[in-house]
N, C-alpha and C positions, 0 to 999 in steps of 0.2 A: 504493500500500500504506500502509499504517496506521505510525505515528513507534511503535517500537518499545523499551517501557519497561526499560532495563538495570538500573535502581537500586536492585530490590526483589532482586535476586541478590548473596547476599553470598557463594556457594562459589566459591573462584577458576578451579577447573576447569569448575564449571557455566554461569559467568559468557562463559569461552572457546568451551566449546561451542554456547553459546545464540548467541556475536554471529556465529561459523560456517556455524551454522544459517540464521541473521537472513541475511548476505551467500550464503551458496547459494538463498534460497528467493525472493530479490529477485531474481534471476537468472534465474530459471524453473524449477529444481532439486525436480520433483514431489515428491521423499522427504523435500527437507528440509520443505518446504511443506507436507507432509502431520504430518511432525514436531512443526514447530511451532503446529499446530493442535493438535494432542495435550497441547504442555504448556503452549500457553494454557488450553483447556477442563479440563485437570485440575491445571492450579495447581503440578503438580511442581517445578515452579521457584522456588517462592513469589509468582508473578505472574500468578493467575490473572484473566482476562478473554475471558469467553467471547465477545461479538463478534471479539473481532482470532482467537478461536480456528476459530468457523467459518468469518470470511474464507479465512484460511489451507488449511482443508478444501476449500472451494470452491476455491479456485486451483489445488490438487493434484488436486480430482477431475476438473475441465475440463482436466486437462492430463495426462489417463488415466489415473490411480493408480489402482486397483482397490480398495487400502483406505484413501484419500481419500474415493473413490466411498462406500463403506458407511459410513463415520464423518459425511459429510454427511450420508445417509441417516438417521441415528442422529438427530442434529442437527435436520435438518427432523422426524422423530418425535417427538422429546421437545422442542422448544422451545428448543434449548441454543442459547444466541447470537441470538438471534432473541423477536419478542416476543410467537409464540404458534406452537403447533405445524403443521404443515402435512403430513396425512398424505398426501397426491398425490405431492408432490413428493416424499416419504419413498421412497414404492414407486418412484417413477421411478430415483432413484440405488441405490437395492437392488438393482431390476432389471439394471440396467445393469452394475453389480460383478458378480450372480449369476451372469448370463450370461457373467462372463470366468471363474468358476471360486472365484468369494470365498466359503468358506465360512462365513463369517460371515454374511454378505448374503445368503447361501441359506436358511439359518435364521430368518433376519427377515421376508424377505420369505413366506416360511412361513408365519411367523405373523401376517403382514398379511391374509393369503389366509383362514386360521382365524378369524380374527377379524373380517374385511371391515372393517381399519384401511385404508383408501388406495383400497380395490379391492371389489365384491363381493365376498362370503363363496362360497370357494371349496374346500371342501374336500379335493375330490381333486387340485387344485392347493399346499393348503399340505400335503398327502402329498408331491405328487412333490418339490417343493423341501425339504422337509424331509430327506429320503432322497437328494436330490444332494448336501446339505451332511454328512450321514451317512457319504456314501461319501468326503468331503472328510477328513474327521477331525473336526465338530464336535462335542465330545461335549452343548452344549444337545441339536443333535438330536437325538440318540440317544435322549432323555429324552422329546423329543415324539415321537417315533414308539412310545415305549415307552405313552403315555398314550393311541395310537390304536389301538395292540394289546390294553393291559389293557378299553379302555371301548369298542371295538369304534365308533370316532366316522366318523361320516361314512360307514356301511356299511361299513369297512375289516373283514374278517373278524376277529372276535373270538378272541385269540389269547395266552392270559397267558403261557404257559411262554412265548413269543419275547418277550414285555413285558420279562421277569422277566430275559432276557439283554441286552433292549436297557437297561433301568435297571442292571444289573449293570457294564457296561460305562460309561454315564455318573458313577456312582457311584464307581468305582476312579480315574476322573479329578478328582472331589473336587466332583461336583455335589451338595450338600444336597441338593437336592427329589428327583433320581433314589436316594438314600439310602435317603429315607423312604418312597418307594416300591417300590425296591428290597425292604427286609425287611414294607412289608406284602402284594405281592404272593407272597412268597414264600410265607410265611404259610397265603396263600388256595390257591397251585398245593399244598401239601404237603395242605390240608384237604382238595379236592377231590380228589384221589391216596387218600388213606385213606377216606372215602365210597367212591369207587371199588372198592377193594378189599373192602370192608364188604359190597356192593351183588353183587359178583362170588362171594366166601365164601357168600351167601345163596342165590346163585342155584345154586351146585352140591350146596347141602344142602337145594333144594325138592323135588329127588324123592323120599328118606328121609322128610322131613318129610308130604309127601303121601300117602305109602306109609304111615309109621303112623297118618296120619288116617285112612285108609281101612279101616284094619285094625280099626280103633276104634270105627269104624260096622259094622262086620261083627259 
């Protein structure tokens, strides 16, 4: 394992829990090795270093953490700790978290599938895993699967009102993009509700209408 930098931590209780962390995750201690990947790559410590951060990811996800597994994942996607991205391996440790139930990694891997990042472009594949992590409580997914119902992608039956509750519900969890979709689908179910009715008023006042055309030609 990599000599492990103390001297850029100046909170005394941070400084205790980091060398904690340090002696459990030398030990094999998946959570904290998952841990300490975490505040390498995001610096929370004031000591960021994102190699010692996805070593540490990798130690925790070969040693079955589950959101070890997806934070490699991440890792190998965007390049973080490493010196260029590699989306193969991306989907290999997404997959492998998915498959235990990581809603997060269900989500990504989603959208690997959408996007044929790692994998063929698979559409009805980044459905199904977008809607396993749905049912997990992710609310990103809620947001994609809200974007497969408003734009009907991939043949998914074109469906706004359930869009309009899947954005609804990513939205109340504080997702921007489901927000701004959220009120402009709404928008569009409320316009197409009033045409609707417009369309229906017209049709019950075509026999009157007909009737004194007729009358008028006579």
């Amino acid at each position: 394992p990599p000599d492990e930098d103390l001297y850029g931590i100046q909170d005394t209780e941070k400084l205790e829990l980091f060398k904690r962390c340090i002696t459990a995750a030398k030990h094999g201690d998946a959570e904290a090795q998952d841990f300490l990947g975490y505040i390498y790559v995001r610096g929370n410590f004031g000591n960021k270093d994102e190699k010692k951060g996805f070593y540490w990811h990798r130690k925790a996800a070969q040693n079955g953490r589950k959101s070890a597994q997806y934070n490699l994942g991440y890792c190998y996607e965007h390049g973080i700790g490493i010196w260029r991205s590699k989306p193969k391996k991306a989907v290999k440790w997404y997959r492998r978290a998915a498959e235990g139930g990581e809603s997060r990694a269900q989500n990504n891997l989603g959208h690997c599938y959408e996007k044929g990042i790692g994998v063929s472009q698979d559409g009805k594949k980044a459905f199904m895993w977008y809607s396993y992590s749905a049912a997990n409580g992710e609310m990103r997914a809620y947001y994609h699967l809200g974007r497969f119902y408003e734009e009907g992608l991939f043949d998914v039956q074109l469906d706004r009102k359930r869009a309009v509750e899947y954005y609804r519900s990513a939205s109340l969890c504080g997702d921007k993009d489901a927000t701004v979709a959220y009120e402009r689908t709404t928008k569009a179910v409320k316009r197409a509700a009033s045409r609707d009715l417009s369309v229906f008023r017209l049709s019950m006042l075509l026999p009157e209408i007909m009737e004194a055309a007729i009358g008028k030609l006579e």
